[in-house]
C-alpha positions as CSV (number, residue, x, y, z in Angstrom):
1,X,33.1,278.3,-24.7
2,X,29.4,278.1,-24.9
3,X,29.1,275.4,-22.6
4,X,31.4,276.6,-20.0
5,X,29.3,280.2,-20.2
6,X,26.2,278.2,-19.5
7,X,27.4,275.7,-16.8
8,X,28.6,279.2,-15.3
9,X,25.5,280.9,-15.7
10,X,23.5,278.0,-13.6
11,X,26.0,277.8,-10.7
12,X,25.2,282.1,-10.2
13,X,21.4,281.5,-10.9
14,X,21.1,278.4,-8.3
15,X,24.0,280.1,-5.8
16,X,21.6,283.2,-5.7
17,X,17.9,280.9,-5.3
18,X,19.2,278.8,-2.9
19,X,20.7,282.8,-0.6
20,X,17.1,284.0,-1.0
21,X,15.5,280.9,0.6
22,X,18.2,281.1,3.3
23,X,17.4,284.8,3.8
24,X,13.4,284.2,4.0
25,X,14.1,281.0,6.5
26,X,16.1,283.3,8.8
27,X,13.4,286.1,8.7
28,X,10.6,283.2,9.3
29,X,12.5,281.9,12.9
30,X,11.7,284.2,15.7
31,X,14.9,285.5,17.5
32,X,16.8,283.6,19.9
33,X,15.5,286.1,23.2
34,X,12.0,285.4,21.6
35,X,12.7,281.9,21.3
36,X,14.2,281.9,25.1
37,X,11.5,283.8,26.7
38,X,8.7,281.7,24.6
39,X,10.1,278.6,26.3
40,X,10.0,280.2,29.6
41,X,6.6,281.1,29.8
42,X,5.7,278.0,28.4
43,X,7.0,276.0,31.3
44,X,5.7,278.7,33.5
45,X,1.8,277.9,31.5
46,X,2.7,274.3,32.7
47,X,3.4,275.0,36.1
48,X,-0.3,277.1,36.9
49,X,-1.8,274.2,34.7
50,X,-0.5,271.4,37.1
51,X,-1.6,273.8,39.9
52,X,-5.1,274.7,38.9
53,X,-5.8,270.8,37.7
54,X,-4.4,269.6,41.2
55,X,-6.1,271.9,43.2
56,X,-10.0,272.3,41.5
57,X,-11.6,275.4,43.3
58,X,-9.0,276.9,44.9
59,X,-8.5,279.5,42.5
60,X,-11.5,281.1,40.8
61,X,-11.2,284.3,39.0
62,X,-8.1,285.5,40.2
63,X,-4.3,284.7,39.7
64,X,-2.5,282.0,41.3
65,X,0.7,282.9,44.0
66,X,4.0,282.0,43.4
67,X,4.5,280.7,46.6
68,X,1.8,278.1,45.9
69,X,3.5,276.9,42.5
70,X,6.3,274.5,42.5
71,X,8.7,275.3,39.9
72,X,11.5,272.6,38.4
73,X,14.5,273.4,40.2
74,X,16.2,274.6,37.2
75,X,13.5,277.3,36.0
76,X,14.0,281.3,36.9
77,X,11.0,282.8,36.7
78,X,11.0,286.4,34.8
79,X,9.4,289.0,36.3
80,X,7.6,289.9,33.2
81,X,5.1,287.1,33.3
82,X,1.9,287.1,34.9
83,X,-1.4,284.0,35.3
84,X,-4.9,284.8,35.9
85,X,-7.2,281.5,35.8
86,X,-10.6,282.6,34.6
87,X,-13.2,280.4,36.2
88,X,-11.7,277.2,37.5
89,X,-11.4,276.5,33.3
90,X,-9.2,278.7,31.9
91,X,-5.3,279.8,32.5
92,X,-4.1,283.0,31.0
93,X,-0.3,283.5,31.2
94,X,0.8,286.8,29.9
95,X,4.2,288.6,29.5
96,X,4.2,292.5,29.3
97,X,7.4,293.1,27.3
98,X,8.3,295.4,25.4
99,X,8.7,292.8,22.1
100,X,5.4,291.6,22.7
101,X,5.0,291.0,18.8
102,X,8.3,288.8,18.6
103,X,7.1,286.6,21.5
104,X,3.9,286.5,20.3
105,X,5.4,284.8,16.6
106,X,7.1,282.6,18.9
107,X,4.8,281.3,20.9
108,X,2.5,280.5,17.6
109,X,5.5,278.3,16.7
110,X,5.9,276.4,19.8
111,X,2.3,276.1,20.7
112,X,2.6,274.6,16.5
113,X,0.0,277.5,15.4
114,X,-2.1,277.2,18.2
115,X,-4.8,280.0,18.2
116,X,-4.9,280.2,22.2
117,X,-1.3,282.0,21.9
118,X,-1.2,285.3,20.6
119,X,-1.5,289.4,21.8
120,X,-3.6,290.9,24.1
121,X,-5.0,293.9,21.6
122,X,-8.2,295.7,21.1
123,X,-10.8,294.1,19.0
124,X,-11.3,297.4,17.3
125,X,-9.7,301.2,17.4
126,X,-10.9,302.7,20.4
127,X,-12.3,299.9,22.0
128,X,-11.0,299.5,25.3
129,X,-12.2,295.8,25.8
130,X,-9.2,293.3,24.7
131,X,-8.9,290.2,22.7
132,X,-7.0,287.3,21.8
133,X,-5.3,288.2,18.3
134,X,-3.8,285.0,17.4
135,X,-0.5,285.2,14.4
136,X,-2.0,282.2,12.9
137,X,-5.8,283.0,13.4
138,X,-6.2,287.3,14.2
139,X,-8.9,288.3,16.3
140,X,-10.2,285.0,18.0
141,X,-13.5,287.3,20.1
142,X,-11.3,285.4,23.4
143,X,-12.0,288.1,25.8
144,X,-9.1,289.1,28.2
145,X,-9.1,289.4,32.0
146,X,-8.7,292.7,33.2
147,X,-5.4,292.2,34.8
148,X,-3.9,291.5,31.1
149,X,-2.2,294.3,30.2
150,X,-3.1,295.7,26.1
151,X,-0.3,294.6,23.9
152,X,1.5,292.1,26.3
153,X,1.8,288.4,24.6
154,X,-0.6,285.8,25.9
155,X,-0.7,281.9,25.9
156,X,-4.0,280.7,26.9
157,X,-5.0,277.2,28.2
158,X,-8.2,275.2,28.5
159,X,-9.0,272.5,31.1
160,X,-11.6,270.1,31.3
């Protein structure tokens, strides 16, 4: 009887271990629309960065036209995401959703905890001057163009 009580006892104990690692997994991969929308703007990232690199000096300091982009033929763009190039050195693509926070996790995981993707927030309350606050790193000091709207997610790039 003992035995059988014990061997019992186990299977519950692992069965319930082995649901609460399930349950933190599930909690620790971003949602599929995050997931979706990260990939999106990641291929839209791509598409200004072959842009900017093939055309040095044509955009300084200002945003790059769709019109001048070519886009895979399978790609829609959303109308949530936005490019500034800072300099001729610097690509910032930013979506202003609403689950900024959610994209922002996912990004960190597709850019593998890269501290260029993150939120566009304030470095401090009050302060009306925004930063890059990274999920892996927080506040990086990466000061944000103007044109980034506070709280939108943000997935910077450097070129050289």
């Amino acid at each position: 009887m003992w035995p059988l009580f014990t061997l019992c006892s186990l299977a519950v104990a692992s069965g319930y271990f082995l649901m609460v690692q399930q349950v933190k997994e599930a909690a620790a991969t971003p949602p599929p629309a995050g997931r979706f929308l990260a990939a999106s703007m990641g291929t839209y990232r791509a598409t200004v960065i072959d842009y900017v690199r093939q055309h040095p000096g044509a955009v300084v300091d200002a945003s790059v036209n769709d019109d001048a982009l070519q886009f895979p033929r399978w790609y829609t763009r959303h109308a949530q995401l936005g490019n500034h190039v800072i300099g001729s050195r610097t690509v910032v693509v930013y979506a202003d959703v609403p689950d900024a926070a959610i994209l922002a996790e996912a990004l960190a995981t597709l850019s593998q905890g890269s501290i260029l993707a993150g939120m566009a927030l304030p470095p401090a309350p009050g302060s009306s001057a925004l930063t890059l606050h990274s999920p892996t790193g927080g506040d990086t000091g990466i000061a944000m163009p103007a044109v980034v709207p506070p709280g939108s997610a943000v997935w910077l790039a450097t070129l050289e």
